[in-house]
MOPAC internal coordinates of N, CA, C and O (Angstrom, degrees):
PM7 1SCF
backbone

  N    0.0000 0     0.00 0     0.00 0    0    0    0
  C    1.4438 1     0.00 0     0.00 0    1    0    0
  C    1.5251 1   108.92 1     0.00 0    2    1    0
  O    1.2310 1   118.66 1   -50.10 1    3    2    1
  N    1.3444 1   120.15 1   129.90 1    3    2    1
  C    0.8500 1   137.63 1   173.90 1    5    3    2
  C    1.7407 1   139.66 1   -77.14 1    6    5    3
  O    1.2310 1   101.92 1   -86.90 1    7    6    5
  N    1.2608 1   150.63 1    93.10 1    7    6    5
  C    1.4342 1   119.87 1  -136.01 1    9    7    6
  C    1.1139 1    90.12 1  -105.51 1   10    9    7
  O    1.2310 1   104.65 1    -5.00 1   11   10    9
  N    1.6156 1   145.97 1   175.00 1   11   10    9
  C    1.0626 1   160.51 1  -158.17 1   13   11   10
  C    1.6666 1   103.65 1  -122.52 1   14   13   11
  O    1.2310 1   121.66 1   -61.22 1   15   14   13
  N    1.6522 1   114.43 1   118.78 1   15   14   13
  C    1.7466 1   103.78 1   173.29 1   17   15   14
  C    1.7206 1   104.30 1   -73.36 1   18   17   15
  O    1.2310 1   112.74 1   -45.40 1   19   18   17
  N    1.2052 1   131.32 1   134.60 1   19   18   17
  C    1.1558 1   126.99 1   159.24 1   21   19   18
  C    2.0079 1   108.92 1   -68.68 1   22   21   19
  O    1.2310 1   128.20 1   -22.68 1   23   22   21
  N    1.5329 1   101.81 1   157.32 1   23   22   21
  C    1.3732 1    95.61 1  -176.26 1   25   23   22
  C    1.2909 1   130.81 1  -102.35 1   26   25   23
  O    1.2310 1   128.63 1   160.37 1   27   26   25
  N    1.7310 1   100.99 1   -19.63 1   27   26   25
  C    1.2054 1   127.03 1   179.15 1   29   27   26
  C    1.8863 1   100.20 1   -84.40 1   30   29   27
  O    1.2310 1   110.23 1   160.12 1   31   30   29
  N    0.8005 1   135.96 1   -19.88 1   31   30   29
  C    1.3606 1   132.70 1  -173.79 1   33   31   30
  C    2.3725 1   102.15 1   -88.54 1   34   33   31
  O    1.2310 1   143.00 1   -56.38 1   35   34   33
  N    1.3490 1    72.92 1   123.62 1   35   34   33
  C    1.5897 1    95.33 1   179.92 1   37   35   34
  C    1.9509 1   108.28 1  -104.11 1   38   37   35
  O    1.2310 1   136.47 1   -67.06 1   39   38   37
  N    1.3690 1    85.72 1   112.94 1   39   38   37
  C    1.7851 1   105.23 1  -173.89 1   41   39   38
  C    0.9760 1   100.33 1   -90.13 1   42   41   39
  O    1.2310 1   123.45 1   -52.90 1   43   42   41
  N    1.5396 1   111.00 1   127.10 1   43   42   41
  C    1.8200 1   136.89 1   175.82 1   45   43   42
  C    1.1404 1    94.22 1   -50.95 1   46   45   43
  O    1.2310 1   125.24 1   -25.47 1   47   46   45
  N    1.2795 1   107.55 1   154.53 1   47   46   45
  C    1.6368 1   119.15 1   161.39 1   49   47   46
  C    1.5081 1   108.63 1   -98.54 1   50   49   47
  O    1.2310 1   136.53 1   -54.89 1   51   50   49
  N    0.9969 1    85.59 1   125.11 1   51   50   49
  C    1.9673 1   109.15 1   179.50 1   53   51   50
  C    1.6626 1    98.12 1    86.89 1   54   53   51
  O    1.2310 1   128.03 1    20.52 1   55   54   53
  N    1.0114 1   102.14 1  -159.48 1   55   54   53
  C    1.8329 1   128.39 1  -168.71 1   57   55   54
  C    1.7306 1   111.31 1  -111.82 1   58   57   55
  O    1.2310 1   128.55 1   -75.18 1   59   58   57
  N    1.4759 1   101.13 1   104.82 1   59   58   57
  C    1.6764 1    89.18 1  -177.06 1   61   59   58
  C    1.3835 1   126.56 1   -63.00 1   62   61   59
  O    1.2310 1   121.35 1   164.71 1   63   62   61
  N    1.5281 1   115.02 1   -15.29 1   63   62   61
  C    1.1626 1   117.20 1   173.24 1   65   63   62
  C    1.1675 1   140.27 1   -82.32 1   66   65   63
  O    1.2310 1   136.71 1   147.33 1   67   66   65
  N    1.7163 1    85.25 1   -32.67 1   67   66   65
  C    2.0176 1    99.57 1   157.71 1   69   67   66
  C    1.3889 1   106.42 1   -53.46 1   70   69   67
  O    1.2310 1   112.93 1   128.69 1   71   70   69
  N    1.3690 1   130.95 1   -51.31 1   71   70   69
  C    1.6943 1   135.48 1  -119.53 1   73   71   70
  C    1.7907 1    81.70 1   -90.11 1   74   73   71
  O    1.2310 1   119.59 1   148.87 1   75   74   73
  N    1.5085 1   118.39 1   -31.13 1   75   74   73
  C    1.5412 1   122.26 1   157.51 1   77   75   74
  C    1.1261 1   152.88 1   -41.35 1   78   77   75
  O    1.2310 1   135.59 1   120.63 1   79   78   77
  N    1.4889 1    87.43 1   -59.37 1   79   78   77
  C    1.4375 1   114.11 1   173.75 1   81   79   78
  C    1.3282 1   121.27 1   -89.56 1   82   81   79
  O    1.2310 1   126.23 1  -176.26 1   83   82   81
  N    1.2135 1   105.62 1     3.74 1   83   82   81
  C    1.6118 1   122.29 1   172.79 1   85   83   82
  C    1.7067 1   100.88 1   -75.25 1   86   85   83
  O    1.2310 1   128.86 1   126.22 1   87   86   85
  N    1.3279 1   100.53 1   -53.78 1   87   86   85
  C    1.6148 1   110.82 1   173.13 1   89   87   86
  C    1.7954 1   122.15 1   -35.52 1   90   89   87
  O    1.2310 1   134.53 1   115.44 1   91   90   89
  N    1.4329 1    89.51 1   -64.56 1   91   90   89
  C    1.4750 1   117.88 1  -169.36 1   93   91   90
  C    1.5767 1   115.42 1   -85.48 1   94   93   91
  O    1.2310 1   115.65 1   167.52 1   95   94   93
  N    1.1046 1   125.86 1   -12.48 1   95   94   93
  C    1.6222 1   153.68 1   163.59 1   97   95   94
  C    1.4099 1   107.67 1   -47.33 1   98   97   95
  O    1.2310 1   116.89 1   145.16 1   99   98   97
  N    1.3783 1   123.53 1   -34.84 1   99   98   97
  C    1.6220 1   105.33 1  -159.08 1  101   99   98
  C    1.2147 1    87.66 1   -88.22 1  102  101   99
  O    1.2310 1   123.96 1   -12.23 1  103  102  101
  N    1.1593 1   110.02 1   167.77 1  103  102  101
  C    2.0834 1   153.75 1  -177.62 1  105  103  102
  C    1.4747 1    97.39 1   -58.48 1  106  105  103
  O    1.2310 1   119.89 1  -100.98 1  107  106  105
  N    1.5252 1   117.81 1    79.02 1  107  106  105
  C    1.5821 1   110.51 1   146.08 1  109  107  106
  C    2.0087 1    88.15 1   119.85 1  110  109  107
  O    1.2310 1   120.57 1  -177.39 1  111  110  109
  N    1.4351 1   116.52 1     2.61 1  111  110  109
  C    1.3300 1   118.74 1  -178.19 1  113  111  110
  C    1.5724 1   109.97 1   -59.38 1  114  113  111
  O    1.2310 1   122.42 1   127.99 1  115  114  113
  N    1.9734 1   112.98 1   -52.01 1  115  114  113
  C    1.5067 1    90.47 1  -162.63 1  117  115  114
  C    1.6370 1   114.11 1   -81.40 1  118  117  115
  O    1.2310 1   124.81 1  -179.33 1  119  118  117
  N    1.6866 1   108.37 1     0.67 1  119  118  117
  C    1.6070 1   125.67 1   162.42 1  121  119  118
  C    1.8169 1   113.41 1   -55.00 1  122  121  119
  O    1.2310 1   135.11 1   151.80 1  123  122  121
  N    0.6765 1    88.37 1   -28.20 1  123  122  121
  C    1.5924 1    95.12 1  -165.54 1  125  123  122
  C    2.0926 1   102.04 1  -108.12 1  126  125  123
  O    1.2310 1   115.35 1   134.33 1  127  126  125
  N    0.9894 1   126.43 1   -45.67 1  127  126  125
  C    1.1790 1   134.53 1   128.88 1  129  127  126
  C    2.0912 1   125.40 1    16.28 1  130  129  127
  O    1.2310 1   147.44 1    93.91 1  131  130  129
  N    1.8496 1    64.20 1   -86.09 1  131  130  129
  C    2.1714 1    81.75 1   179.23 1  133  131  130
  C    1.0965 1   108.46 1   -88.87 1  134  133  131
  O    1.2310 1   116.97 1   170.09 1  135  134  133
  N    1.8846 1   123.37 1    -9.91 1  135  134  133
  C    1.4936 1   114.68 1   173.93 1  137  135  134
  C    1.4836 1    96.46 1   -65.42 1  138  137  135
  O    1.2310 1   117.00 1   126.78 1  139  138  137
  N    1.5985 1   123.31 1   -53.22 1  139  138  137
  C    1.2642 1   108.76 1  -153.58 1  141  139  138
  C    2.0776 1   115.69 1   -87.82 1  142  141  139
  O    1.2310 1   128.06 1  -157.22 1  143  142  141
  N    1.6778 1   102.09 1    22.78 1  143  142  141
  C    1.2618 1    94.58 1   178.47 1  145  143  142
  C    1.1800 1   124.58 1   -72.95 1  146  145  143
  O    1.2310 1   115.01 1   168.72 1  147  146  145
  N    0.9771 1   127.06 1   -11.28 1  147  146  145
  C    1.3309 1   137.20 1  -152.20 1  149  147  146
  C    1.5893 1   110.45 1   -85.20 1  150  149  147
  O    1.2310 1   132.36 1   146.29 1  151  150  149
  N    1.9125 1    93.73 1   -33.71 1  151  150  149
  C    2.0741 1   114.51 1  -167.21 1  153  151  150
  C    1.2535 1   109.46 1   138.32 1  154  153  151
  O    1.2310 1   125.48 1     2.36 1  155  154  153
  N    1.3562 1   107.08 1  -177.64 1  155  154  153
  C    1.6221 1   106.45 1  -159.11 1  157  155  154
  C    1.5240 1   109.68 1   -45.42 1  158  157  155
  O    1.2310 1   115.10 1     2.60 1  159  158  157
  N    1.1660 1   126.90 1  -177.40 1  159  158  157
  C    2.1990 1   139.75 1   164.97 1  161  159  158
  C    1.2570 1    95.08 1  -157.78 1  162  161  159
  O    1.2310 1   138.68 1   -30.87 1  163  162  161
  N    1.1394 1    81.40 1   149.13 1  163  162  161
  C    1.9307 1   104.68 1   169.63 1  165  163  162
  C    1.3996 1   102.04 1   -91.27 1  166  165  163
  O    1.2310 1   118.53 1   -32.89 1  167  166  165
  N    1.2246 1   120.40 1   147.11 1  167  166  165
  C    1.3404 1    95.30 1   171.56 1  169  167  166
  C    1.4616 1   132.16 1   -74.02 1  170  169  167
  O    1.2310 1   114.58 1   170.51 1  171  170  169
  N    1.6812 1   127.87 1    -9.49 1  171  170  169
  C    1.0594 1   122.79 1   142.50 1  173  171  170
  C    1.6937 1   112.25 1   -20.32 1  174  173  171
  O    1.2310 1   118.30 1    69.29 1  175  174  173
  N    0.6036 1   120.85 1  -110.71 1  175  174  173
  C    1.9747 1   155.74 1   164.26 1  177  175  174
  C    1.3137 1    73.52 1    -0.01 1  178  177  175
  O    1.2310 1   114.20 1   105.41 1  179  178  177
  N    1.5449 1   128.59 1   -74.59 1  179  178  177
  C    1.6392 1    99.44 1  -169.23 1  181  179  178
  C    1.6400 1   124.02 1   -53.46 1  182  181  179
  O    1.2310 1   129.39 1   139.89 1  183  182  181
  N    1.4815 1    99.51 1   -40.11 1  183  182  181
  C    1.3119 1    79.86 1  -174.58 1  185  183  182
  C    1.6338 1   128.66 1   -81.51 1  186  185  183
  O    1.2310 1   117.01 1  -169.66 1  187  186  185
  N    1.3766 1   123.30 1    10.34 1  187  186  185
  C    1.0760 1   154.37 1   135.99 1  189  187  186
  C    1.2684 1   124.82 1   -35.12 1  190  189  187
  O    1.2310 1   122.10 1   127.43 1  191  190  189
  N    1.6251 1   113.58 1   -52.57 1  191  190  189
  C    1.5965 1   130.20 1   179.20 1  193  191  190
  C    1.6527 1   101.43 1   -71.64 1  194  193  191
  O    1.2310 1   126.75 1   149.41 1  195  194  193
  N    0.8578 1   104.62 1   -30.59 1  195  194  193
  C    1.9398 1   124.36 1  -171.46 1  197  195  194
  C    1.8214 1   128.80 1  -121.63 1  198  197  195
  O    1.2310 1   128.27 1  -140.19 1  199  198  197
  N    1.2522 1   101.68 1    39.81 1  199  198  197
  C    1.5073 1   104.62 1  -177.60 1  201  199  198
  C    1.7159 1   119.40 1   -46.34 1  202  201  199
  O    1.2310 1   120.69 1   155.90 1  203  202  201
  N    0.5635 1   116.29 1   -24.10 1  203  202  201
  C    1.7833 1   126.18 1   161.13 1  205  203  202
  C    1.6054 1   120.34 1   -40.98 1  206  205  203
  O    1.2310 1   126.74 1   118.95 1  207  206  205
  N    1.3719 1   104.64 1   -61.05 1  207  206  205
  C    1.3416 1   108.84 1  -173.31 1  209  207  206
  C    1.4518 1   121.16 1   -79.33 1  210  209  207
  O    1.2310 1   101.51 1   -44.36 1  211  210  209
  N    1.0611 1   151.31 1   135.64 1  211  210  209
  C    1.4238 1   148.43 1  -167.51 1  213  211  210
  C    1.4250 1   111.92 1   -84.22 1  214  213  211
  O    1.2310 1   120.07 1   -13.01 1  215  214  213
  N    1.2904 1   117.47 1   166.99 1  215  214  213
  C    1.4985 1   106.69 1  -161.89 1  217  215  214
  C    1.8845 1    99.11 1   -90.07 1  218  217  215
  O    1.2310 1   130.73 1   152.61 1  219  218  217
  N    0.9430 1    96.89 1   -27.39 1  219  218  217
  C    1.9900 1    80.70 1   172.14 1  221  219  218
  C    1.5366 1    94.13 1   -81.70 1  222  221  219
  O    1.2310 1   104.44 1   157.51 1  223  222  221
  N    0.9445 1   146.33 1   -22.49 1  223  222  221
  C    1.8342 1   123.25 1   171.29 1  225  223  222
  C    1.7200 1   102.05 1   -55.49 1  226  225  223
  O    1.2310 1   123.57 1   121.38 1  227  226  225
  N    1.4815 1   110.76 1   -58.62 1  227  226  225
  C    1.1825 1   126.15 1  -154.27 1  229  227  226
  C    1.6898 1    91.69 1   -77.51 1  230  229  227
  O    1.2310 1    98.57 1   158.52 1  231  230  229
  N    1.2725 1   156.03 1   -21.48 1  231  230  229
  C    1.4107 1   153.82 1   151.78 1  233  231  230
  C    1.5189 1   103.27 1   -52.74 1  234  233  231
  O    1.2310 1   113.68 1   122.70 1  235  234  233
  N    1.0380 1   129.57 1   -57.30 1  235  234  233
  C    1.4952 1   134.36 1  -168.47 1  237  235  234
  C    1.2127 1   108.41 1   -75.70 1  238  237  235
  O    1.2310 1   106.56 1   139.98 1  239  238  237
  N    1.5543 1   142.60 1   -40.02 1  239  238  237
  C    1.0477 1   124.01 1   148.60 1  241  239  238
  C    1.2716 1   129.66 1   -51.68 1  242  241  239
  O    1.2310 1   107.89 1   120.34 1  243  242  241
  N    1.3109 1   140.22 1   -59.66 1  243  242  241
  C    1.4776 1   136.94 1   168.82 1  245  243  242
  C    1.9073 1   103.49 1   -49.77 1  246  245  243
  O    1.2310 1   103.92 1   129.79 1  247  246  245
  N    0.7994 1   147.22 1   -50.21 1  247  246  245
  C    1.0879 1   115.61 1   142.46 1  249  247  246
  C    1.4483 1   153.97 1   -31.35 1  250  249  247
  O    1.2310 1   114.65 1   153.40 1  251  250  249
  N    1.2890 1   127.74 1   -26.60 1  251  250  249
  C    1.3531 1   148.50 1   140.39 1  253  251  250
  C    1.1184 1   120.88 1   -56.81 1  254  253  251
  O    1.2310 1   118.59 1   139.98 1  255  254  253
  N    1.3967 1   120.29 1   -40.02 1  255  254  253
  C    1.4103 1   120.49 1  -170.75 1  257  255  254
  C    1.9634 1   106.89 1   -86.99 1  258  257  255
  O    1.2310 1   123.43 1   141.87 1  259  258  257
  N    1.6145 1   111.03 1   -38.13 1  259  258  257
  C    0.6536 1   119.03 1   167.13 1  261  259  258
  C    2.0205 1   118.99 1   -54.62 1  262  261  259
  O    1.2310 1   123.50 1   124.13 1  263  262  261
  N    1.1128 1   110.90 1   -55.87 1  263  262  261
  C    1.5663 1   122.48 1  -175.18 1  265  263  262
  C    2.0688 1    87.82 1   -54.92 1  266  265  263
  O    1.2310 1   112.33 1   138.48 1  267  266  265
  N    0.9681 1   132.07 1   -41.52 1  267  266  265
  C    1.4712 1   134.71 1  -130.25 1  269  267  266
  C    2.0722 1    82.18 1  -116.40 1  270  269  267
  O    1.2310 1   123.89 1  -158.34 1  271  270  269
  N    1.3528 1   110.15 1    21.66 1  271  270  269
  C    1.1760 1   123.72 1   175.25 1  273  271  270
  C    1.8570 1   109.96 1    32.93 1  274  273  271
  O    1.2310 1   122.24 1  -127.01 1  275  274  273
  N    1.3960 1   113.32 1    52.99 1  275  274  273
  C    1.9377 1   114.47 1  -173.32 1  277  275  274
  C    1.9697 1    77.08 1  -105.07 1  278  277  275
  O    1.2310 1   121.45 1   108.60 1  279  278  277
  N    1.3496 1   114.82 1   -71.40 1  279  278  277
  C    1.1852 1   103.24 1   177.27 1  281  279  278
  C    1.6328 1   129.70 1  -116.21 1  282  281  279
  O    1.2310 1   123.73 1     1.75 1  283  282  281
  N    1.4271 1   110.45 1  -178.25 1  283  282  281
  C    1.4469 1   126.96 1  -170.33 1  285  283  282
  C    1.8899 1   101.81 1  -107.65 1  286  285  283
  O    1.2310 1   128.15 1   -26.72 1  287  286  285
  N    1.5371 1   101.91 1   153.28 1  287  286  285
  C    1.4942 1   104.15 1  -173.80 1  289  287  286
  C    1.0822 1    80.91 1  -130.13 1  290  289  287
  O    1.2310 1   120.83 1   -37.96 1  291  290  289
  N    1.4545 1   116.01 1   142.04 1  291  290  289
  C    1.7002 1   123.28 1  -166.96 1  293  291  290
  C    1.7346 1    90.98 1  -132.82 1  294  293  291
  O    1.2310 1   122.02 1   -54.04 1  295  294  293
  N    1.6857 1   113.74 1   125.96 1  295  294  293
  C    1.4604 1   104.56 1  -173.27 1  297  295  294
  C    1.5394 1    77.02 1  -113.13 1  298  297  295
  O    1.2310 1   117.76 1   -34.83 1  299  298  297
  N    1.4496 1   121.87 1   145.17 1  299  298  297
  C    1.3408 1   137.82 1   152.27 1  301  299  298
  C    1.4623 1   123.97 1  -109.00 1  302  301  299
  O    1.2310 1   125.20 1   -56.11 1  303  302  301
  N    1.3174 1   107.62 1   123.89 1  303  302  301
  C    1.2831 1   134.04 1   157.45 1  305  303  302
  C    1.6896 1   122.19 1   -11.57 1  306  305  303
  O    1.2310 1   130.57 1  -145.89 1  307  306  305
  N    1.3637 1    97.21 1    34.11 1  307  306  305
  C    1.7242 1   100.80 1  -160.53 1  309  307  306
  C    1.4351 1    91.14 1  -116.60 1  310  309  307
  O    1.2310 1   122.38 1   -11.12 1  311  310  309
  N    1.8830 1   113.04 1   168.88 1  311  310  309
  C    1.2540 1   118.89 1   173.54 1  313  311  310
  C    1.8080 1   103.64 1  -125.34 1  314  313  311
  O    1.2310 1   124.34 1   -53.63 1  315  314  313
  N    0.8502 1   109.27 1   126.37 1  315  314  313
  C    1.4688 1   145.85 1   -26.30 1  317  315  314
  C    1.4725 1   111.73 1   -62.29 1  318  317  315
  O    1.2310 1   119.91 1   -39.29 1  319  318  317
  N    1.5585 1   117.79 1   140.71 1  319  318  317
  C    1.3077 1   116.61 1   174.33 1  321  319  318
  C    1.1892 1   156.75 1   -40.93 1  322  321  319
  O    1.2310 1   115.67 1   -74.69 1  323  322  321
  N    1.8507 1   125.82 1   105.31 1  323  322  321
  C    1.1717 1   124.87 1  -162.94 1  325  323  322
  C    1.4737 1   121.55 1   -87.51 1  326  325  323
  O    1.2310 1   121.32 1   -57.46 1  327  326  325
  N    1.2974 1   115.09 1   122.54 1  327  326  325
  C    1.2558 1   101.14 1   174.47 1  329  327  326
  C    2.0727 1   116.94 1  -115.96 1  330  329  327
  O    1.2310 1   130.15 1   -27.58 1  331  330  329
  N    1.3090 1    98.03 1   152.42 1  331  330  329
  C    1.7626 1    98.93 1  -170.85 1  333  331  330
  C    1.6275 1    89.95 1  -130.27 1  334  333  331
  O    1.2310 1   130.24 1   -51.79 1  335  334  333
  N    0.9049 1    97.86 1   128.21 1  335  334  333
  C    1.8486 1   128.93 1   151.85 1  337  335  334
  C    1.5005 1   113.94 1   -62.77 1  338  337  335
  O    1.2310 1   111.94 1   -61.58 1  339  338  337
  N    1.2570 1   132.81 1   118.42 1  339  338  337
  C    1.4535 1   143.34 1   157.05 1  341  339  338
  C    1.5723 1   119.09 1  -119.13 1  342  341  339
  O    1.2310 1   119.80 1   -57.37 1  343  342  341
  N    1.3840 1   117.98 1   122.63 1  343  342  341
  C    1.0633 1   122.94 1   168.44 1  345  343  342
  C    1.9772 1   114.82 1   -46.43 1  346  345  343
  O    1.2310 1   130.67 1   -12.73 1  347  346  345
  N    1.3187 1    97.02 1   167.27 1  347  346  345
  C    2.1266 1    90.97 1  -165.34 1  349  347  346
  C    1.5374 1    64.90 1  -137.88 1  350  349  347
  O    1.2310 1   131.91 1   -24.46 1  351  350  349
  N    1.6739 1    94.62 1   155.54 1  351  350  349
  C    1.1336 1   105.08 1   157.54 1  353  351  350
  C    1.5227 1   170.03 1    24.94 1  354  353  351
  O    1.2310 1   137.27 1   108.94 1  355  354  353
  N    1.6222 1    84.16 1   -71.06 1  355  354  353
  C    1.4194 1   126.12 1   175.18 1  357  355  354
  C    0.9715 1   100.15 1   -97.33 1  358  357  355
  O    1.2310 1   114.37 1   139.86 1  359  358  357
  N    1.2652 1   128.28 1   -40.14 1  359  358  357
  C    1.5766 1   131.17 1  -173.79 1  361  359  358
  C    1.6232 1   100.02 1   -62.97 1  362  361  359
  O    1.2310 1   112.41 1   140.88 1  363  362  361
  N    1.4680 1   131.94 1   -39.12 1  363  362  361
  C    1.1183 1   140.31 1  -161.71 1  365  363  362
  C    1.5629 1    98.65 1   -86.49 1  366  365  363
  O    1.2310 1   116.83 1   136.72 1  367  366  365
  N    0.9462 1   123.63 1   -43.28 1  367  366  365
  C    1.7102 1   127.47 1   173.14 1  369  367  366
  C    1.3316 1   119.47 1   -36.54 1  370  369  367
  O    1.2310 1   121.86 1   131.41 1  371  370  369
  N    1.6107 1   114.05 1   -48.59 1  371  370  369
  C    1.1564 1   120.39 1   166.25 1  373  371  370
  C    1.6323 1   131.03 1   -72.13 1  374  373  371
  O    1.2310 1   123.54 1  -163.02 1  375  374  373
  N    1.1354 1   110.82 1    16.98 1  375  374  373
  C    1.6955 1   111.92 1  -146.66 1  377  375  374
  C    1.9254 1    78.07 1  -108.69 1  378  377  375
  O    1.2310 1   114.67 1   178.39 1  379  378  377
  N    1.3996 1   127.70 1    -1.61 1  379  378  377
  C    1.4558 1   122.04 1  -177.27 1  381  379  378
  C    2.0004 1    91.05 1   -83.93 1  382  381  379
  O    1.2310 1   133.27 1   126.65 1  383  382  381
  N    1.6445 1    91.95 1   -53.35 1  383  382  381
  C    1.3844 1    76.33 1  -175.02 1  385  383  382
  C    1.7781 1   133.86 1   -90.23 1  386  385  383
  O    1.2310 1   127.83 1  -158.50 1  387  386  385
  N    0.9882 1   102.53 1    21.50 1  387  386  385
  C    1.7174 1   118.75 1   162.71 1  389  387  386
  C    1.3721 1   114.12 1   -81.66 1  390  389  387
  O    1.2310 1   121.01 1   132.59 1  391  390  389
  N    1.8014 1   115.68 1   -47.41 1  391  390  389
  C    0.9133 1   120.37 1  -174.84 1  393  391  390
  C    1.8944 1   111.74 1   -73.74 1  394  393  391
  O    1.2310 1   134.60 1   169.35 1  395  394  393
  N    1.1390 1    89.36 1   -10.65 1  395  394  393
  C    2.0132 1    92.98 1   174.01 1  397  395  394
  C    1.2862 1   103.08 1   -79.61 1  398  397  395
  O    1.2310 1   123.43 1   125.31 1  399  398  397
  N    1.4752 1   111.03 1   -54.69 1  399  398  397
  C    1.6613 1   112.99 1   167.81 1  401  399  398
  C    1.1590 1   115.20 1   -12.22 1  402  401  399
  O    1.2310 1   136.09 1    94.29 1  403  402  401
  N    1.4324 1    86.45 1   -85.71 1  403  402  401
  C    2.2687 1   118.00 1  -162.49 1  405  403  402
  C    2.1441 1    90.15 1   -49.48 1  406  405  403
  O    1.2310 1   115.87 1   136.00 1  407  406  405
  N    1.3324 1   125.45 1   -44.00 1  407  406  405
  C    1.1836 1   138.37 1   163.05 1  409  407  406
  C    1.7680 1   108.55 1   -21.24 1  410  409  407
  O    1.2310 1   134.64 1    87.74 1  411  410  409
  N    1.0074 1    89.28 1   -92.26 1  411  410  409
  C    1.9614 1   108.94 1   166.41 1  413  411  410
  C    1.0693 1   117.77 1   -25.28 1  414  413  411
  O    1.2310 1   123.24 1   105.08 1  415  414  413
  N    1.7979 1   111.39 1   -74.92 1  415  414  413
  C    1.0868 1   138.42 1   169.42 1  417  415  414
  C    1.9938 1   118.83 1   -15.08 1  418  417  415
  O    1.2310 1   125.89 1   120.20 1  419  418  417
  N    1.6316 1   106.29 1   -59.80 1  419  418  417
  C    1.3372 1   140.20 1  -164.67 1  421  419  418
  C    1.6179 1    88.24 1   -66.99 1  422  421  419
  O    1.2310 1   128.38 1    98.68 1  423  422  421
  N    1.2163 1   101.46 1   -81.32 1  423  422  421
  C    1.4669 1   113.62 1   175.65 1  425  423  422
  C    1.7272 1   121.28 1   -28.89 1  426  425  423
  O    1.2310 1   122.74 1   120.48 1  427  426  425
  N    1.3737 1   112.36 1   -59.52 1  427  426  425
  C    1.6117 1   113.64 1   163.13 1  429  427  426
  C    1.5937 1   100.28 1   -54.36 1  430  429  427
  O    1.2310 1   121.76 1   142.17 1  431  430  429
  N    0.6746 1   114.23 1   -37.83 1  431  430  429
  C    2.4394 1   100.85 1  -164.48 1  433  431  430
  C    1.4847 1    76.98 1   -75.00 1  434  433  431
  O    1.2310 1   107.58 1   131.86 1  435  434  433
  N    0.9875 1   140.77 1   -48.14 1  435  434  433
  C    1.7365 1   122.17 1  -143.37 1  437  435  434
  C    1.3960 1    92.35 1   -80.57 1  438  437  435
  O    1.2310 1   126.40 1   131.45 1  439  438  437
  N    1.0332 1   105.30 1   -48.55 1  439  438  437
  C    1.9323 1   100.32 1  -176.43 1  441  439  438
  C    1.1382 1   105.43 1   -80.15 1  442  441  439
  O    1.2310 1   101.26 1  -172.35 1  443  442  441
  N    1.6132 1   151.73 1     7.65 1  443  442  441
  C    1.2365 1   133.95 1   148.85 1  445  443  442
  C    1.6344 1   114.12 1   -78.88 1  446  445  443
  O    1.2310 1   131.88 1   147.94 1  447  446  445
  N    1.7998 1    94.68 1   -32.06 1  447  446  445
  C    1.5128 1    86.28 1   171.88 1  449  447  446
  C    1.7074 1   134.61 1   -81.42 1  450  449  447
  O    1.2310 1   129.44 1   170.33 1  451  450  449
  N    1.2906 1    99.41 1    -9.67 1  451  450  449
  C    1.3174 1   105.90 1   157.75 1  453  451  450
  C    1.9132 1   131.50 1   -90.77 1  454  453  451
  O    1.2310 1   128.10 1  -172.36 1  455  454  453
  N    1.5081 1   102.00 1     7.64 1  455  454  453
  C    1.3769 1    89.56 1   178.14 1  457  455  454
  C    1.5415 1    97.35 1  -109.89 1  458  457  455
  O    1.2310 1   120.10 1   180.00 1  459  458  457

């Protein structure tokens, strides 16, 4: 079977789902993600929300995420210096589909714990 290109239809460049999941793809991203849905974290507090990840994993991601403009690193004027993580924007765009995740997610534990 053959499909027909329409002519009037204008094809994205690249893959919208890649160009996403490129975002949300790295090692420990949608962890760090749902920590910060809530509002700003220190990164203490993140790594608190996430005892798993080590603190140079968890530095190098907020760095990534930060460079890749999802979030903001806020240094304050404090002694010794505090810094808080806020989701941007973009960072917030994604927070529909994490929360489908964590959605799923809930649903698989409950039915593993009931079988």
């Amino acid at each position: 079977m053959v499909l027909k290109v329409r002519k009037k239809v204008v094809a994205l460049p690249g893959c919208p789902m890649s160009k996403c999941m490129n975002l949300l793809g790295g090692c420990w991203t949608p962890e760090v993600l749902w920590s910060l849905s809530e509002g700003p974290r220190r990164f203490s507090e993140l790594r608190r929300d996430s005892p798993f990840i080590s603190a140079k994993v968890m530095t190098s991601r907020l760095r990534d995420l930060e460079h890749r403009g999802v979030l903001t690193r806020n240094v304050m004027p404090t002694s010794p210096p505090t810094v808080e993580y806020e989701l941007t924007g973009l960072g917030k765009e994604l927070l529909p589909a994490i929360r489908s995740i964590v959605a799923v997610g809930s649903r698989l534990l409950l039915r593993d714990s009931t079988a």
